[in-house]
MARLUMFI-789397 format. One record per residue: x, y, z of N, C-alpha, C in turn; residue in one letter. Coordinates in steps of 0.1 Angstrom, whole numbers, plus 2048, in hexadecimal, padded with zeros to 3 digits. Layout:
% residues N
XYZXYZXYZA
...
***
This chain:
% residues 297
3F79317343FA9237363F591E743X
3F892774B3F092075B3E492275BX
3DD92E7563D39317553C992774AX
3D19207433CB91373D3C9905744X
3D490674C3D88F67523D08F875DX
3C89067633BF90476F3B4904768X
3AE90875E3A290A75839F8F6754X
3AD8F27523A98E574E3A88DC756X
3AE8DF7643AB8D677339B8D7777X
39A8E477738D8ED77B37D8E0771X
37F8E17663798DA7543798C675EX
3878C57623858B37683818B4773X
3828BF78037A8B878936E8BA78CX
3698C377F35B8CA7833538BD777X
3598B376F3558AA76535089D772X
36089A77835D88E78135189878FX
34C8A178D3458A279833889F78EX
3378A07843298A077A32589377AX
33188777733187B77832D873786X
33187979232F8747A131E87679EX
31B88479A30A88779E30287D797X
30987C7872FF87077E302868787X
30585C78B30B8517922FF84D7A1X
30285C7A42F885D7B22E985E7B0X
2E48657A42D786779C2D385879FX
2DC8527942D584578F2DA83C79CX
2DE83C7A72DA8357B42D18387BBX
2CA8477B62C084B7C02B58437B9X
2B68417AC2A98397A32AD82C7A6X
2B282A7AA2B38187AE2AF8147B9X
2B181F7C42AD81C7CF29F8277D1X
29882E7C828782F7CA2828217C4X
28881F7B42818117B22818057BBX
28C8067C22877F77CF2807FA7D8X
2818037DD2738067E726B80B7E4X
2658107D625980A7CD2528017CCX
25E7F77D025A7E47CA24F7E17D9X
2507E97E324B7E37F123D7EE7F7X
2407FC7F32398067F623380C7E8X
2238137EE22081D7E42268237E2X
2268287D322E8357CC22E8447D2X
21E8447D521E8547DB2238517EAX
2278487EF22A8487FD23984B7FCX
23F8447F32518437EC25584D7ECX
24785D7E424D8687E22498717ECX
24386E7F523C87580024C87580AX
25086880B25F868815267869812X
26C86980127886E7FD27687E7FCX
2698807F726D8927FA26D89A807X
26588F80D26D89781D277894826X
27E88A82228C88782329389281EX
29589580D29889E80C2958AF80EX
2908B180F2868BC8142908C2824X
28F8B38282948B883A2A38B8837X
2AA8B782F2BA8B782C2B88C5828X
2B58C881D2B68D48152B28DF81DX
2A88E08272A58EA8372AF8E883CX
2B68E083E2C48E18482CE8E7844X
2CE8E48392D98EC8302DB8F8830X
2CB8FC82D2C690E82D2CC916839X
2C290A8432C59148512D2912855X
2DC90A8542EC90A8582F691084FX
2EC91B8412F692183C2EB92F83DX
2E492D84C2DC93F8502D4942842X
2CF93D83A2C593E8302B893C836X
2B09448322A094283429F93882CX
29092F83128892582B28192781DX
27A93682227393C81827294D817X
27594E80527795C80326895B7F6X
26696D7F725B96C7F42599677DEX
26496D7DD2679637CB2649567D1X
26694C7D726193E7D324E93D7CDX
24594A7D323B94C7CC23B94F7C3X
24C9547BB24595D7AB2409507A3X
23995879923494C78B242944788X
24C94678725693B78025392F78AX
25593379625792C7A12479217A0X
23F92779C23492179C232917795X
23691A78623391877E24290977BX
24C90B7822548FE78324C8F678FX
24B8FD7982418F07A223C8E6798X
22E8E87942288E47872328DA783X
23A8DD7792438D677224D8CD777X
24E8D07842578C67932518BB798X
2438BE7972388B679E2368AF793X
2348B17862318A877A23D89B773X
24B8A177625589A77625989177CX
25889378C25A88B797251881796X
24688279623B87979523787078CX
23E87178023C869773248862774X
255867775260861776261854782X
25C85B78E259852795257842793X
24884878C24083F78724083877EX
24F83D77425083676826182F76DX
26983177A27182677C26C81C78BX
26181E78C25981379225180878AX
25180F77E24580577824E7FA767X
25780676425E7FD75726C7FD75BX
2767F77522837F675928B800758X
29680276329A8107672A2815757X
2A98087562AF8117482A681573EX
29F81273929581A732292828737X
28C828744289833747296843747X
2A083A74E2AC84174A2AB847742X
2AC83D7322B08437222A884D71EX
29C84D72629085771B293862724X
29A86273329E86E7392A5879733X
2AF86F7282B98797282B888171AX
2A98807182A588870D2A3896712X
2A189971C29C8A57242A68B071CX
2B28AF71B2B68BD7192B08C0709X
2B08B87032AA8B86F829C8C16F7X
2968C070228A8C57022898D3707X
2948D37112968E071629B8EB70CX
2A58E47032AD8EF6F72A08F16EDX
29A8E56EB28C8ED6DE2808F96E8X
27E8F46F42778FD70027C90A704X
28A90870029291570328C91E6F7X
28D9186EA28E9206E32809266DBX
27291B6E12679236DF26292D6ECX
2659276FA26092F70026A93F705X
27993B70428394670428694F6FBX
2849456EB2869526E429694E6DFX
29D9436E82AA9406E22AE9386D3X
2B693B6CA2B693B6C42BE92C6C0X
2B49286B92B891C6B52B99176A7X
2C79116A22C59126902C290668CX
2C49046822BA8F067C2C38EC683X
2CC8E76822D48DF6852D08DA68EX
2D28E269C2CC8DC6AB2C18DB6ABX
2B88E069F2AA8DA6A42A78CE69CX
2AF8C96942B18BD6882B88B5697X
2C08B969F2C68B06A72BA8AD6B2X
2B38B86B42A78AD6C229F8A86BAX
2998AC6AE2908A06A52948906A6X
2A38936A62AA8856A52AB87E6B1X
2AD8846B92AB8806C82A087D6CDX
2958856C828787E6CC2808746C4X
2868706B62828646B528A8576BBX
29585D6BC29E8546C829384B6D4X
28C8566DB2888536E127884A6DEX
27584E6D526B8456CB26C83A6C8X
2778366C82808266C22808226CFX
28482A6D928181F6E72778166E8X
26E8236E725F81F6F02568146E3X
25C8196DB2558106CD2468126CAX
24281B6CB23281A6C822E8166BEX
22480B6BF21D8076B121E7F86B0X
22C7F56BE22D7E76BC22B7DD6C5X
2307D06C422D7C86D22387CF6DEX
23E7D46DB2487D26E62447E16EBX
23A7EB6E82367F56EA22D7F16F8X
2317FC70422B7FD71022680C714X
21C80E71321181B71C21D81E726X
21E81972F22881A739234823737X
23782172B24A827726244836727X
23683D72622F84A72323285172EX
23284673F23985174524385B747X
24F85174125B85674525986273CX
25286072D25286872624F87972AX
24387873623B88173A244886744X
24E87F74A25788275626488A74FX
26488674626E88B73D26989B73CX
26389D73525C8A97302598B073CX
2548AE74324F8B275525F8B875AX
26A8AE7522788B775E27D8C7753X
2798BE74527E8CC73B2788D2740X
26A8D57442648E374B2678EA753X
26D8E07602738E876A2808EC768X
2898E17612948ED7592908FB754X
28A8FC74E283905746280915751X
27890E75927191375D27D91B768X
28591076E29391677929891F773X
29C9217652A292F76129C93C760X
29093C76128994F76728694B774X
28B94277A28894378C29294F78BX
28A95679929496279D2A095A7A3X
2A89677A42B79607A92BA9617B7X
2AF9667BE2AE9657CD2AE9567CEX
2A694F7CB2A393C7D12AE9387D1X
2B893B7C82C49317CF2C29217CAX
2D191F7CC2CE90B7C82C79087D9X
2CB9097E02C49027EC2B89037EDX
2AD90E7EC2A390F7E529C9087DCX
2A69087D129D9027C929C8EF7CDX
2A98F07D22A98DD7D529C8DA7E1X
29C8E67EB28F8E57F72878E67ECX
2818EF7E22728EE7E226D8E07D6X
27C8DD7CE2788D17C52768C77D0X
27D8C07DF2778B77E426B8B77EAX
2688C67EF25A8CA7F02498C57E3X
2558CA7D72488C47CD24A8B37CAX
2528AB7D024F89F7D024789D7DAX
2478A17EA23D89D7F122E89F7EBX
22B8AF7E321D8B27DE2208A57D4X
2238A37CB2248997C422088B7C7X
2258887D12228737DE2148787E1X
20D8867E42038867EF1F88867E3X
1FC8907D71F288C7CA1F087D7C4X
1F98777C31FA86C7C11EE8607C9X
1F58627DB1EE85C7E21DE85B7E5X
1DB8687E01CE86B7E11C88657D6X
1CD8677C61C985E7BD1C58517BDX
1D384A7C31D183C7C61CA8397CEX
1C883E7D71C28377E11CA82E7EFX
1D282F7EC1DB8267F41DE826803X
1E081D80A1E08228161F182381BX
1F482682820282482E20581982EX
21181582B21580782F22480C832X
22780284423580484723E800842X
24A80983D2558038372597F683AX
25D7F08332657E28392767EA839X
27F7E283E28C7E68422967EC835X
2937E182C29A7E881F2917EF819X
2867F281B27D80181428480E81AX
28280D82528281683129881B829X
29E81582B2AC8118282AF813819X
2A781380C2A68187FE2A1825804X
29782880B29783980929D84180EX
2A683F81B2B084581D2B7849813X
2BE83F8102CA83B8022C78447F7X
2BA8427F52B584F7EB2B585B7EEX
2B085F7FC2B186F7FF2BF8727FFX
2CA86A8062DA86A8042DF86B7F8X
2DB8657EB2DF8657DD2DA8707DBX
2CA8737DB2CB87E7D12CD88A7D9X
2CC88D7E52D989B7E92E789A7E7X
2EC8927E52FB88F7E42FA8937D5X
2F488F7CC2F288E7BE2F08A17BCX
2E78A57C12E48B57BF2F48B97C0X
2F88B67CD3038C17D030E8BF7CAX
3118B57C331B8AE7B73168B67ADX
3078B57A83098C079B30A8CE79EX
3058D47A830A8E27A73158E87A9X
31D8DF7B232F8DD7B03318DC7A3X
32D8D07993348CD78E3338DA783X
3298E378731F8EE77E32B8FA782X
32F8F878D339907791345904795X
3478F97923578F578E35C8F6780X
3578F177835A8EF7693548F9760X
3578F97543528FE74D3458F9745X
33D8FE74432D8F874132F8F2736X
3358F372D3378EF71F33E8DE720X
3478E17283528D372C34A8C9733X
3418CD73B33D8C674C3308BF743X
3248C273E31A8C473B31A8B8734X
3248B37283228A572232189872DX
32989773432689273D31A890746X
31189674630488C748300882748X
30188173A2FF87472E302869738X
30E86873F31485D745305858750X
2FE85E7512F285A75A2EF84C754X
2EA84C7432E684673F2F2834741X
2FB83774130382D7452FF82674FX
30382F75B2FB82B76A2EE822769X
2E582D7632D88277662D7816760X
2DE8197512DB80A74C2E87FF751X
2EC8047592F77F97642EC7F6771X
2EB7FF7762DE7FD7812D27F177EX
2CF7F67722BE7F076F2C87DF76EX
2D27DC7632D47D17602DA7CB76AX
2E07D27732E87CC77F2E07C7788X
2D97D078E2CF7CF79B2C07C7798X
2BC7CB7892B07C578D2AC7BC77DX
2BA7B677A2B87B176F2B47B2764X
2B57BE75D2AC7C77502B47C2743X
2B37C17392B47C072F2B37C5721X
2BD7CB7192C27D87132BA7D470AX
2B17DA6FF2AC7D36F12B67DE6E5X
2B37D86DA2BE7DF6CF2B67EC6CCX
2AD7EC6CE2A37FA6D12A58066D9X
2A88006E42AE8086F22C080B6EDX
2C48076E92D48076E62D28166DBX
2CD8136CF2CB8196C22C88246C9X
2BD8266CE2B18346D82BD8396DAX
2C28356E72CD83A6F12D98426E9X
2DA83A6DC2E78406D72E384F6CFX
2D684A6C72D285B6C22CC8646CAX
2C98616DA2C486C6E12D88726E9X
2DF86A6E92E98706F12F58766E5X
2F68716D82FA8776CE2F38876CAX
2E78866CD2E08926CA2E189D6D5X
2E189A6DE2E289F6E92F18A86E9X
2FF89E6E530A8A46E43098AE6DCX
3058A76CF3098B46C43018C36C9X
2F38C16CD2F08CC6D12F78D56D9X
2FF8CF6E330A8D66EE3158DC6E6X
31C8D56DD3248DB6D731C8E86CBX
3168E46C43108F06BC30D9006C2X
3068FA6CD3029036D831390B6E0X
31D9046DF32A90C6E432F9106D6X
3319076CE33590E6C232C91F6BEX
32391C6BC31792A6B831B9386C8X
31C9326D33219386DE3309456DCX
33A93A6D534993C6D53479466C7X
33B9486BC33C94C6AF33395C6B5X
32D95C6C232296C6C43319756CBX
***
């Protein structure tokens, strides 16, 4: 009985820490898309990743950790760069360019892509059901973007690419050796947003331009949200039980579409509602299937 009533404290505060991190996520995307609205993009991710970059080194070295161990070269490690750099960069560029809630919604297809990716490139075992459930989810996400119609925008293809770019690095973080460590991995992902701003920059062409006061004051805000945001989920990941904590994600998508309509005036279509509902319904049932099939080995 006590050993239930702590397992179920343990299950709420490791949920409300899931919920602080979505919350913080989608402030960190509110505050890159305003200092978007003033600065280049590759400049945005050039100082947000070294903002964060220089947090996540401090962290290292005030808990006597090295910078760098020689696994951050293995192929996983490599091979998520890649996939860090392609996420960061599209996402970026897809809640700078269309409205944040949208970009949000097509985010939260990611696990979806991760559980079908798990189970061509892992080998994990996946039955119709959950794969009848991301089918459903990814036209979810089809009904957003609406291709074929007027309300269809080239633009919605980033988030789509940013999407896919994070399932990688999920993907890819689970054969990272287990030397990197979360601090690690949070230094070298702000590290591949700087490679990310500098590819970018070079692309565009763009030159420097000095922050104005609330650019300079959104990027803080953002390097502050999304370290605050990391360390909320890895707390929420080893407080709770994965199964309990995990639905809660989802709540991002709340945030983001309170953000977008709050802050910068966006506007929900019956498209975006409908999407939203069969990518975060799909998303559940796959969590539960996946603990049910768990609780049956």
């Amino acid at each position: 009985m006590i050993d239930t009533a702590i397992a179920r404290k343990a299950d709420l505060i490791g949920s409300a820490f899931m919920v602080l991190a979505m919350a913080l996520f989608a402030v960190e995307d509110a505050f890159i898309k305003t200092a978007a609205l003033t600065l280049p993009i590759g400049q945005v991710l050039i100082l947000f990743g070294l903002g964060g970059a220089c947090v996540f080194a401090a962290l290292l070295r005030l808990n006597g950790m090295a910078l760098f161990v020689p696994d951050v070269l293995s192929r996983p490690m490599r091979i998520r760069a890649v996939f860090e750099v392609t996420g960061r960069l599209f996402y970026v560029l897809a809640i700078a360019m269309i409205p944040l809630s949208a970009a949000t919604v097509i985010l939260q297809a990611t696990p979806l892509v991760v559980v079908a990716g798990a189970a061509i490139v892992f080998g994990e075992t996946v039955g119709w059901r959950r794969w009848t459930a991301i089918i459903v989810g990814l036209i979810g996400v089809i009904i957003i973007i609406q291709p074929g119609t007027d309300s269809f925008s080239a633009l919605s293809l980033l988030a789509i690419i940013g999407m896919f770019g994070f399932a990688g690095r999920d993907l890819a973080s689970r054969a990272a050796p287990a030397s990197i460590g979360t601090l690690r991995l949070g230094l070298y992902g702000f590290c591949a947003v700087i490679v990310a701003g500098a590819l970018y920059t070079l692309w565009e062409g763009a030159g420097v331009i000095r922050p104005t006061p609330l650019a300079a004051l959104s990027l803080l805000g953002a390097v502050g949200a999304g370290v605050a945001a990391y360390a909320s989920l890895m707390k929420a990941m080893r407080t709770g039980d994965v199964s309990a904590v995990t639905p809660f994600r989802y709540t991002r998508l709340l945030f983001g579409i309170g953000m977008g309509v709050v802050l910068f005036g966006e506007r929900l279509t019956t498209a975006t509602w409908a999407g939203s509902a069969l990518i975060v319904l799909s998303g559940l049932f796959i969590m539960w299937r996946g603990k049910k099939a768990a609780a049956q080995t």
